[in-house]
C-alpha angles and dihedrals in degrees: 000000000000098000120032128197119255125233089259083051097051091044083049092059092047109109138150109267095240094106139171108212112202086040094041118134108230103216095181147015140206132189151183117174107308105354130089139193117199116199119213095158144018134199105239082213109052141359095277120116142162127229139120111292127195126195128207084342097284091144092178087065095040116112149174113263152118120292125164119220096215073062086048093050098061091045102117125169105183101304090340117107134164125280154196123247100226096183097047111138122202109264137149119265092234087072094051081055094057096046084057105045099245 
């Protein structure tokens, strides 16, 4: 992974698991080429997290789910690996669907 999460952005991402999705604030977002992790939750224990997740842009087949980010961190395409999107701002996921058309 070429940027990593800090310890203030992990404890950012932490939330409880009782999430609305469309209204969901996504609290962090990770990235490789055309795919995307949203994060709207984060276990305070461990990597794992919850949030809506799209691979190589095919929006009809995205969904909400659990991903871990020690998993993100191996994920490696040629010299492409995942990374962590620094500049992220809190926002609701209803506005990421609407920058995407969905």
């Amino acid at each position: 992974m070429w940027a990593k999460p800090n310890k203030a952005e992990l404890a950012r991402m932490e939330k409880n698991w009782d999430i609305d999705e469309d209204n969901s604030e996504i609290t962090g977002h990770f990235f490789m080429g055309n795919c995307d992790w949203w994060v709207a939750g984060k276990d305070p224990n461990s990597t794992r997290c919850f949030g809506y997740v799209c691979l190589n842009g095919d929006w009809q087949m995205s969904e909400w789910g659990y991903f871990d980010i020690a998993e993100l961190e191996t994920l490696q395409k040629g010299f492409m690996q995942v990374d962590f999107d620094k500049h992220w701002t809190v926002k609701r996921f209803n506005e990421i669907k609407e920058k995407h058309g969905m």
